[in-house]
LOKEMI-707915 format. One record per residue (C-alpha): residue in three letters; residue number from 0; x, y, z. Coordinates in nm, 2 decimals. Layout:
N
ATOM  res    n      c1      c2      c3
ATOM  Ala  NUM       X       Y       Z
...
END
This chain:
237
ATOM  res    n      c1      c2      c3
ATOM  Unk    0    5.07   12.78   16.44
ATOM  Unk    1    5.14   12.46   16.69
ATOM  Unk    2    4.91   12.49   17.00
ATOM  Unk    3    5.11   12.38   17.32
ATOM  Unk    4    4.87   12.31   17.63
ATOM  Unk    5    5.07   12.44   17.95
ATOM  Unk    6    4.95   12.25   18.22
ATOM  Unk    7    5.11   12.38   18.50
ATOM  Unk    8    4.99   12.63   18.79
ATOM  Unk    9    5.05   12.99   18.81
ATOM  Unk   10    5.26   13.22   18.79
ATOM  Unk   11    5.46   12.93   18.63
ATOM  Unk   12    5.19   12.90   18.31
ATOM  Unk   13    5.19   13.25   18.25
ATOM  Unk   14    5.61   13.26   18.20
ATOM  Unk   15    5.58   12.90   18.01
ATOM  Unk   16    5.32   13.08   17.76
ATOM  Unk   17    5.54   13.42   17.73
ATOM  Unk   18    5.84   13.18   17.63
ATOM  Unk   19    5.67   12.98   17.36
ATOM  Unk   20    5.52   13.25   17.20
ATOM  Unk   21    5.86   13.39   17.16
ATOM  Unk   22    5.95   13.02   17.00
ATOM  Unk   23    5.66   13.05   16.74
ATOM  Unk   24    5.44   12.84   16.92
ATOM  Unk   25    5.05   12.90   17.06
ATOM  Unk   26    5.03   12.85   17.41
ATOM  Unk   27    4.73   12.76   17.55
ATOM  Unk   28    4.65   12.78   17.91
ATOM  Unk   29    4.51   12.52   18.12
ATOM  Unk   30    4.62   12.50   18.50
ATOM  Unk   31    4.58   12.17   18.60
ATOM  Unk   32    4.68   12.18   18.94
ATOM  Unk   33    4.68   12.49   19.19
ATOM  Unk   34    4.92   12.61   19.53
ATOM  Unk   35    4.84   12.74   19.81
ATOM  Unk   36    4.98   12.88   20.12
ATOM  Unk   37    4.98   12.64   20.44
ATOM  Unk   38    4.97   12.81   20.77
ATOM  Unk   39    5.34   12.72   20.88
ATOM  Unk   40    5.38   12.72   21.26
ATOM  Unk   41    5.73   12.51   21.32
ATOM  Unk   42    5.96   12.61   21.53
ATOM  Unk   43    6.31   12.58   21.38
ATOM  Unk   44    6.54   12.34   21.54
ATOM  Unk   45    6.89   12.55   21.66
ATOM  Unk   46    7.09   12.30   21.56
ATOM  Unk   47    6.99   12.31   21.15
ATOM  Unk   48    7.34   12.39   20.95
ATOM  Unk   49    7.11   12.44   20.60
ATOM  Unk   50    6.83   12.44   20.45
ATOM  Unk   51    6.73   12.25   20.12
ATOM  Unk   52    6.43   12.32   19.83
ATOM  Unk   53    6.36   12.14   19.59
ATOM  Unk   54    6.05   12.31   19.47
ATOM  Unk   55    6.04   12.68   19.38
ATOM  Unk   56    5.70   12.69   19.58
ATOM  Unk   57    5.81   12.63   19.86
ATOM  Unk   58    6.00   12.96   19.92
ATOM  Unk   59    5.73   13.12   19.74
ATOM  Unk   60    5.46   13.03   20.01
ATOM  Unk   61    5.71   13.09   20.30
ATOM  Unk   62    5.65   13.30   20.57
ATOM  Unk   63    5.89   13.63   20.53
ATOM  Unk   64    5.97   13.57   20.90
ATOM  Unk   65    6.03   13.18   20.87
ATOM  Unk   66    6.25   13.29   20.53
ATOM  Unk   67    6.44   13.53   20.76
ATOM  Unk   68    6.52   13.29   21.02
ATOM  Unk   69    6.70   13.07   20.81
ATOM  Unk   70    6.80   13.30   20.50
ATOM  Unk   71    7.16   13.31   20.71
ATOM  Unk   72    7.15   12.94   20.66
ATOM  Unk   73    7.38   12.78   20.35
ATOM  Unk   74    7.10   12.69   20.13
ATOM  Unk   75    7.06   12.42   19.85
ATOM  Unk   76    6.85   12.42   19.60
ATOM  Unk   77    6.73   12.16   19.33
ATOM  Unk   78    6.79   12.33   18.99
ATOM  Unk   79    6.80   12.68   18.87
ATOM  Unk   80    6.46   12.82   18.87
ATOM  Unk   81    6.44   12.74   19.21
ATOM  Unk   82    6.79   12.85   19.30
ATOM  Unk   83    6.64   13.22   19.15
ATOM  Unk   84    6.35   13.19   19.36
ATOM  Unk   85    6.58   13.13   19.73
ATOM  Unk   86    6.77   13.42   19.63
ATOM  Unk   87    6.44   13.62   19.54
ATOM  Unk   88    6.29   13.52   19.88
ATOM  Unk   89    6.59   13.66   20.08
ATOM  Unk   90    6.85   13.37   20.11
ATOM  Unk   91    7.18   13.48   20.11
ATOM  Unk   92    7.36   13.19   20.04
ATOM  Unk   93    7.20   13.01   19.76
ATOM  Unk   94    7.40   12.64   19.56
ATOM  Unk   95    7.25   12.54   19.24
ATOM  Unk   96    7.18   12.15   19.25
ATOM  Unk   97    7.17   11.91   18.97
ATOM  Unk   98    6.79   11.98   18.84
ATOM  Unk   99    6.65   11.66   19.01
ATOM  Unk  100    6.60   11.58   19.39
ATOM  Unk  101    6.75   11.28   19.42
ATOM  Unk  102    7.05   11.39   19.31
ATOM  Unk  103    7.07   11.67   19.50
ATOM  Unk  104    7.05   11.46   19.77
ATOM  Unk  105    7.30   11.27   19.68
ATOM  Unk  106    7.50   11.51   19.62
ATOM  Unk  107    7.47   11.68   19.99
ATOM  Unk  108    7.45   11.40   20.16
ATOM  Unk  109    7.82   11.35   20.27
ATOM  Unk  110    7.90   11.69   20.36
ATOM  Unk  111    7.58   11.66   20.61
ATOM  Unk  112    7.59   11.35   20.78
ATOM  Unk  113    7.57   11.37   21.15
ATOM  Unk  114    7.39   11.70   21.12
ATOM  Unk  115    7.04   11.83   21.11
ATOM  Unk  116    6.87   12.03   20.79
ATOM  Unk  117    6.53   12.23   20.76
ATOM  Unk  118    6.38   12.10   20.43
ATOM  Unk  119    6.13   12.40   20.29
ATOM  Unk  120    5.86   12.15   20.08
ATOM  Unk  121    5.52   12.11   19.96
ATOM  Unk  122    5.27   11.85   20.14
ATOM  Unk  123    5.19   11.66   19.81
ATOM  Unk  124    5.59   11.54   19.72
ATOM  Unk  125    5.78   11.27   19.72
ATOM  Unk  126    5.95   11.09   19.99
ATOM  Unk  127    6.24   10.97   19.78
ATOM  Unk  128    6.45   11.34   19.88
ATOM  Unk  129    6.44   11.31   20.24
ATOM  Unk  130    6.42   10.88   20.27
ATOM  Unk  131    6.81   10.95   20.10
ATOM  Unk  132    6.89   11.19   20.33
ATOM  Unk  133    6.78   10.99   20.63
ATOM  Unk  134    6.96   10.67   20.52
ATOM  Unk  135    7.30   10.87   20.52
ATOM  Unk  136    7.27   10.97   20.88
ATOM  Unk  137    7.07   11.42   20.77
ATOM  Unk  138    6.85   11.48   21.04
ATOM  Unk  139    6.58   11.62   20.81
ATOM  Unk  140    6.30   11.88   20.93
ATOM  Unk  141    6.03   11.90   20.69
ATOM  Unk  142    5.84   12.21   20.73
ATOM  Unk  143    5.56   12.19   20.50
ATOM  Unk  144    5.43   12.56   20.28
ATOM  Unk  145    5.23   12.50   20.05
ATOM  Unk  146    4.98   12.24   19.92
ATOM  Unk  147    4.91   12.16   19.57
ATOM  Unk  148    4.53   12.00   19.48
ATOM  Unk  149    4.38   11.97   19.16
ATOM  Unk  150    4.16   12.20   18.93
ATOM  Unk  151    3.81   12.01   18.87
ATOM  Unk  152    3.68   12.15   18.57
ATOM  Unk  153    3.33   12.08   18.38
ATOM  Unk  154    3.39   11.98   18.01
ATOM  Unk  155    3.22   12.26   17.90
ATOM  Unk  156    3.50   12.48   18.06
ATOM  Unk  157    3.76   12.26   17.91
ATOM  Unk  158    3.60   12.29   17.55
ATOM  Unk  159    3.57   12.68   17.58
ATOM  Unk  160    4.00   12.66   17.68
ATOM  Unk  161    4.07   12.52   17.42
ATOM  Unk  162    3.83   12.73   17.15
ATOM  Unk  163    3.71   12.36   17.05
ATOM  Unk  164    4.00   12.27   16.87
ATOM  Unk  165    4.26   11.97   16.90
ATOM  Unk  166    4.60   12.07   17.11
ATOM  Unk  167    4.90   11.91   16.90
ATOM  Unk  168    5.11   11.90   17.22
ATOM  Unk  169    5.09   11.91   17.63
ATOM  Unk  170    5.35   12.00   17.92
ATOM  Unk  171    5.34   11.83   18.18
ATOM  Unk  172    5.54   11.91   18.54
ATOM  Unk  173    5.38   11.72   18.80
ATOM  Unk  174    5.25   11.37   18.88
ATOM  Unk  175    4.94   11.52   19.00
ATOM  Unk  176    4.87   11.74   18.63
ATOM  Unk  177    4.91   11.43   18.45
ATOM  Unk  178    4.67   11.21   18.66
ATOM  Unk  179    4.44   11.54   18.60
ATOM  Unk  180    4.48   11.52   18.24
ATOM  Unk  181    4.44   11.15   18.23
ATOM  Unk  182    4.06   11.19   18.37
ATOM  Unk  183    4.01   11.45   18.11
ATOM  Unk  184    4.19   11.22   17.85
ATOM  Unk  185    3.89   10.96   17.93
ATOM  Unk  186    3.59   11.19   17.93
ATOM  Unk  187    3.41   11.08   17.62
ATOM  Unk  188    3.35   11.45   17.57
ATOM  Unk  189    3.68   11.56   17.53
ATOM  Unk  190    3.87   11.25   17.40
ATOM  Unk  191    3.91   11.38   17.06
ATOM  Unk  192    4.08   11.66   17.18
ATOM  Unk  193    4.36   11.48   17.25
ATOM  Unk  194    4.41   11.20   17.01
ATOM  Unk  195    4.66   11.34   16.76
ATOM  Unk  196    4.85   11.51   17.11
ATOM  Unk  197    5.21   11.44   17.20
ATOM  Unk  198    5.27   11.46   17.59
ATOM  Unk  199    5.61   11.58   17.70
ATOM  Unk  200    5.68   11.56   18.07
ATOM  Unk  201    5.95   11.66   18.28
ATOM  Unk  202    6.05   11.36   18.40
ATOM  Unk  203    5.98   10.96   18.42
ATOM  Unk  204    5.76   11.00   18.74
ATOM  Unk  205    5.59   11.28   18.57
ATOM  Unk  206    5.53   11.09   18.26
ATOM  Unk  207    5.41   10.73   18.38
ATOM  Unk  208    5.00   10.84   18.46
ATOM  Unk  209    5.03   10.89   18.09
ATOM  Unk  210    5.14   10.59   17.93
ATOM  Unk  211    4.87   10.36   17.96
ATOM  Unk  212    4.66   10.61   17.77
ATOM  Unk  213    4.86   10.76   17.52
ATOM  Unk  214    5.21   10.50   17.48
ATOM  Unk  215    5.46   10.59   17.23
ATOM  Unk  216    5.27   10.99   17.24
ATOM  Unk  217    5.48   10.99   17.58
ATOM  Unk  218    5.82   11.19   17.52
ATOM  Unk  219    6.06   11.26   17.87
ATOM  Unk  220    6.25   11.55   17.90
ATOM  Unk  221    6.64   11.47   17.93
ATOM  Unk  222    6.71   11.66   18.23
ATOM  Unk  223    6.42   11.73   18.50
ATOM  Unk  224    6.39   12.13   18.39
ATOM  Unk  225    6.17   12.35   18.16
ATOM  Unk  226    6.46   12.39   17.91
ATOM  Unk  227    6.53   12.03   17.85
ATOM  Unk  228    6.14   11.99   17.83
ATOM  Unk  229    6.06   12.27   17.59
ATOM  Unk  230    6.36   12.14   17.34
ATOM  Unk  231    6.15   11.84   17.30
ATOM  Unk  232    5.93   12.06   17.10
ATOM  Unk  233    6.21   12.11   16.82
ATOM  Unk  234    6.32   11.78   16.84
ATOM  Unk  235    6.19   11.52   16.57
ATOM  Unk  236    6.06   11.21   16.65
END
């Protein structure tokens, strides 16, 4: 059976792992990065006509009461999976984006211009979301959830993860997991856990840590979401 390493925090590893058993695959766990709540103590602007997310996080670490101040609000979010978690958070009015930030942004843009937005985020993220929405005249208030830092792990725990034996493939989601797994990559230890590994990441940001260490073993996603990643697997090369 293929062993898959799944990268990414919880509760997101656990549902990756349930969905490649279920594909035949052998999922093996190893959280690179972790989330945590940040104590959120903004006071919401009156004049904000929506809210945008464009990481399922960031409504998960959300106060209920900050949630229910703006759940009235229209509500974008980037993709699906974050889309289900606005509507699981209490939003009531939730638009499914394009799967990518800068899109969505693009995408919003026009209808907002002139007007101000609350933008529910992480503090380790990419500026490229709101420097769009900015430049086209969004008033954007960031109001920061959750943080995201890495995992350090000994190479002893990383050898008992994965049982000693060679992974044939890892998913990657974030920038900050493949940095992670970049330093493990180079820890004479553990580099011959990875040799024979393909690395399949969710995007071209998520991917580029990667390629100085493992080139042409780098595979990207077609669209910026865990379905377009996971059919990499089936995919020839």
């Amino acid at each position: 059976m293929v062993r898959i390493l799944v990268t990414r925090p919880e509760p997101g590893a656990s549902r990756t792992a349930r969905r490649l058993e279920t594909q035949g695959f052998q999922p093996v766990l190893l959280p690179l990065t972790v989330t945590s709540a940040l104590p959120v103590e903004a006071s919401i602007g009156g004049d904000a006509v929506a809210v945008a997310v464009t990481s399922a996080n960031a409504v998960r670490h959300a106060p209920k009461a900050l949630v229910a101040a703006l759940a009235r609000l229209p509500c974008h979010a980037v993709g699906k999976r974050t889309a289900e978690a606005c509507r699981a958070a209490g939003f009531l009015a939730v638009m499914e984006g394009p799967g990518d930030a800068e899109a969505l942004a693009d995408a919003i843009a026009g209808g907002l211009a002139g007007k101000a937005i609350v933008y529910l985020c992480g503090r380790v993220r990419f500026p490229v979301f709101e420097h769009r929405l900015s430049a086209a005249g969004v008033h954007v208030q960031a109001i920061e959830t959750y943080d995201t830092t890495a995992i350090d792990y000994d190479d002893a725990d990383v050898v008992a993860r994965l049982s000693g034996r060679p992974v044939e493939a890892a998913l990657l989601y974030s920038a900050k997991a493949s940095l992670a797994l970049v330093d493990l990559i180079k820890r004479p230890t553990l580099r011959h856990l990875f040799e024979k590994a393909e690395f399949l990441a969710i995007s071209a940001r998520v991917a580029q840590p990667m390629e100085g260490v493992a080139g042409n073993r780098v595979r990207v996603a077609a669209k910026p979401e865990e379905d377009a990643l996971l059919a990499l697997l089936s995919q020839p090369r």
